[in-house]
N, C-alpha and C positions, 0 to 999 in steps of 0.2 A: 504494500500500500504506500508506504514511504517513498518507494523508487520512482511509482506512477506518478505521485505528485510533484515529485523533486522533477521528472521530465516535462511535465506538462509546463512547470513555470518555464527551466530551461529553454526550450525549444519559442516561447512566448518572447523573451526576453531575449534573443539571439534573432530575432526576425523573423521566424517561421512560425507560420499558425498553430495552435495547439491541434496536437496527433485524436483523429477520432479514428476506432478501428474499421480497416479493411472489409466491405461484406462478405468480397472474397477467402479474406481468410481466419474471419470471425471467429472460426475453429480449430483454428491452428494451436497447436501445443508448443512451449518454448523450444523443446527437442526439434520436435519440426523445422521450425524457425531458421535454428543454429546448423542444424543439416543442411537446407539450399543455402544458407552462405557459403559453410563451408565448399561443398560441393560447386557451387557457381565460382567459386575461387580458385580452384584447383583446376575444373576445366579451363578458366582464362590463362593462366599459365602456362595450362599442358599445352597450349598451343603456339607460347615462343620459349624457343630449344633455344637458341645462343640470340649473343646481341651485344650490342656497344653502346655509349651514351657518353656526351659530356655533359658534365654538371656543375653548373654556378651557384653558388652560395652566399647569402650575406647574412651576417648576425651582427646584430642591433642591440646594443647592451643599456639601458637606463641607469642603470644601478654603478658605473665605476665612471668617473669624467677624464679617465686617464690611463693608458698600458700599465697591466699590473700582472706579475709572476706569484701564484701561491706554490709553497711545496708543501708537501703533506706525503707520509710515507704510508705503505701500505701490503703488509707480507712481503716484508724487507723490501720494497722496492719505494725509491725518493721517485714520486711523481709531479710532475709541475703541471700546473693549469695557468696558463694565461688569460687575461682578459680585458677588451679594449672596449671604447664605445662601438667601436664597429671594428670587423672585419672581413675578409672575402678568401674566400677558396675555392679552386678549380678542379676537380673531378676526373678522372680517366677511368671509366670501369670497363669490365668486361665479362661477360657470364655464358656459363653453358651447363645446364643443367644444378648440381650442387656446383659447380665450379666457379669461383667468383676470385676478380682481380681488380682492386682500387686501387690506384694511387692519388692522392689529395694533396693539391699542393696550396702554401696559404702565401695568396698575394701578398697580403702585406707582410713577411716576415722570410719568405721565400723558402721555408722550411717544408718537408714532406714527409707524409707518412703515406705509408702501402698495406693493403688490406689483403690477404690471401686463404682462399680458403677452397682446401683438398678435402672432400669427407665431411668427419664430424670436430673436425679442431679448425680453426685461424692461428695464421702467423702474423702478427704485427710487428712493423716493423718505422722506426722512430729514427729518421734522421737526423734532427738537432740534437738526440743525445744516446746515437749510436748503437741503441737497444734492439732486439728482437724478441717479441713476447709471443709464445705459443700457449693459446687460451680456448676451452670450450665456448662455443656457443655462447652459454650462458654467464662466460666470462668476458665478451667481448667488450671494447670500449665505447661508450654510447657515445657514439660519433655518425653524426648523418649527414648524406641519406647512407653511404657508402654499397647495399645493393637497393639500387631504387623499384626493384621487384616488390622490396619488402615494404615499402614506400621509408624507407630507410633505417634507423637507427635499431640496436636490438631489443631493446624494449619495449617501444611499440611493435612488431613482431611478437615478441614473448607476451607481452600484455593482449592482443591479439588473439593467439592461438589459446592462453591459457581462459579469457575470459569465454571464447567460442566452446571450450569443452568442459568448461567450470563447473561444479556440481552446485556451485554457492551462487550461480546466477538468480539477478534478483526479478528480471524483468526481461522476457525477448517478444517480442508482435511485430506485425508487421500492420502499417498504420496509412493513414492519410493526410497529407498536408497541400495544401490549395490545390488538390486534386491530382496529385504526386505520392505515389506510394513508394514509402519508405522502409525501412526498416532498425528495428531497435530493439539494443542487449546492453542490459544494466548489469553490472557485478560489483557486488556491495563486500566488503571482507572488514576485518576486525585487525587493525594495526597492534592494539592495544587496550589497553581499558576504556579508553577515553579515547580514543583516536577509530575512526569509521573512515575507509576510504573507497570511492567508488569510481567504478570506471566506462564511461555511457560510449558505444561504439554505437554510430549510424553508418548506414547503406540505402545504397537505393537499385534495384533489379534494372534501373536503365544502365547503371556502370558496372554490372557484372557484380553485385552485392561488395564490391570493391570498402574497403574503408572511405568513408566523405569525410567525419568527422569524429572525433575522440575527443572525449569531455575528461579530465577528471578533475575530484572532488576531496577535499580533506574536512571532514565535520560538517561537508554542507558547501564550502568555500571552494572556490576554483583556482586551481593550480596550475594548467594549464590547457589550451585548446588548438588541438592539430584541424584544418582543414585542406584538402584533399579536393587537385584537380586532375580529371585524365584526360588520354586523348584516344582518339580511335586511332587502330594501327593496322597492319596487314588485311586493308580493303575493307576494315571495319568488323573483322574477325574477333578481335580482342580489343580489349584496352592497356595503356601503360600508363605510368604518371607524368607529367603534364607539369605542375607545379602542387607547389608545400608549402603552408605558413603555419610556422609552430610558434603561441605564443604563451608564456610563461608569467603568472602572474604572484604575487606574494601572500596568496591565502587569505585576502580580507575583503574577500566579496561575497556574501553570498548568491547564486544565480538569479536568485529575483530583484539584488540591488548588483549586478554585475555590469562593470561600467566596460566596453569590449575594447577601449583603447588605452585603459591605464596598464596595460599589460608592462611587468618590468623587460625582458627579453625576448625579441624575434628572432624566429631561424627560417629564412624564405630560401627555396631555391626554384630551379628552375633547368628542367631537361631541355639538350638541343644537341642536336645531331647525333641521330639515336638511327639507330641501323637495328633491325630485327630478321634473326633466320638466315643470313648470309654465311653461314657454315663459317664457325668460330674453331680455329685450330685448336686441339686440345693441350700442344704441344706448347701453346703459349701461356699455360699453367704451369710451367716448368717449377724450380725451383729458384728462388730470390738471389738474384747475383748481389751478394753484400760484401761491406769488408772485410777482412779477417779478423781482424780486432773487435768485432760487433760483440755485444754483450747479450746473451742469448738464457731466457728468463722460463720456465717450462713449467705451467702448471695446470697443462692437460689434464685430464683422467686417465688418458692414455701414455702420458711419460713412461711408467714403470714398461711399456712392452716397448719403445724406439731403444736405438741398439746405440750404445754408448762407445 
């Protein structure tokens, strides 16, 4: 009941009409629901095998009026975070199947990191400070978009896939807005005593049940809000991502006083020149020609079996 209300305001207060349900699918069970996304999602993919893109990126920082370096260690490792009011970085990926290969370079500071992923591990790999991290999946550094399949970074993905198969979903229908059916999957979990955090995925079956928009929520209060543009691709077969504004706010809004431009952080990007299907060598997933001196950091699941 909570989750119903919490969207109807949402959705109210974000520009779109309050959701009355579908007569079509009036009868729909949340299972349901969470099956044709899934399932609509999986087909849109299965239908681009390799591909390239370049990707631009700008982050828009409120919060610092000036270049700032934090270090913070973390499982023995000295990690630095920079951050400026703005900066820009350029994109080089490349994908075939699981096989994915970024390299991201940041205009302003001319530094690169490279994204690599064989299997179930990534290789990161940190040119300003010589490093190479081998990380599961759910280790990876939330850095976006890096694959824009995923519409990028990996927590939206993991948040994604976990709230899609969540047994603690609080709300999924599929709905109607000015004559536009939608779709919507609420996942409410328990941070702590006192802490409720919730995470509102919408879709809509014109974009292939694609992510449009992710809401989340901490006690009520907005933290941040992804929206989601695609584009039609192979003759209108499928969709890809288009553009991304991810905006990050400080938790003191609630959605029904939620003001949509005090947001403290934007992450916008923006695909361009993006080739789908053109037969991607596999060969060029090779292995990272780095320097010898690199500093090589391993905390796979699967370390204990790579051969020393």
């Amino acid at each position: 009941m909570g989750a119903s209300i919490l969207m109807r305001t949402a959705t109210a207060v974000l520009g779109v009409l309050p959701l009355v349900p579908c007569p079509t699918a009036s009868g729909e069970e949340p299972k349901e629901v969470v099956r044709a996304a899934l399932d609509a999602i999986r087909d849109n993919y299965g239908r681009i095998h390799d591909g390239s893109a370049t990707i631009q990126t700008r982050i828009t920082d409120r919060s610092v009026s000036k270049p700032e370096t934090k270090r913070f260690e973390s499982d023995g490792l000295v990690i630095e975070v920079k951050t400026a009011p703005e900066s820009r970085s350029t994109e080089s990926v490349i994908f075939r199947g699981d096989h994915v290969l970024s390299r991201i370079k940041d205009q302003t500071t001319g530094g690169e990191e490279i994204f690599l992923r064989l299997g179930d591990a990534w290789k990161v790999y940190s040119g300003r400070m010589n490093r190479l991290q081998i990380v599961d999946r759910e280790g990876l550094p939330d850095r976006f978009p890096i694959d824009p399949r995923d519409v990028g970074a990996p927590s939206i993905r993991t948040s994604l896939i976990e709230t899609l198969n969540s047994p603690d979903v609080a709300e999924a229908a599929m709905a109607d807005s000015r004559g536009v059916p939608i779709g919507r999957i609420v996942r409410s979990r328990r941070l702590g005593p006192e802490s409720l955090f919730s995470t509102t995925y919408e879709f809509s079956p014109r974009d292939r049940f694609l992510l449009k928009r992710r809401i989340e929520t901490l006690n009520g209060d907005v933290t941040s809000i992804l929206d989601v543009e695609y584009q039609d691709v192979l003759d209108g077969e499928a969709k890809f991502l288009k553009t991304a504004s991810w905006k990050f706010y400080d938790a003191k809004f609630p959605l029904e006083n939620l003001i949509t431009d005090a947001w403290r952080q934007e992450v916008r990007i923006e695909v361009e020149e993006l080739s789908l299907n053109q037969g991607v060598d596999e060969a060029r997933f090779g292995e990272l020609s780095l320097p010898k001196d690199v500093e090589v950091f391993d905390s796979s699941s699967a370390k204990e079996d790579r051969p020393r």
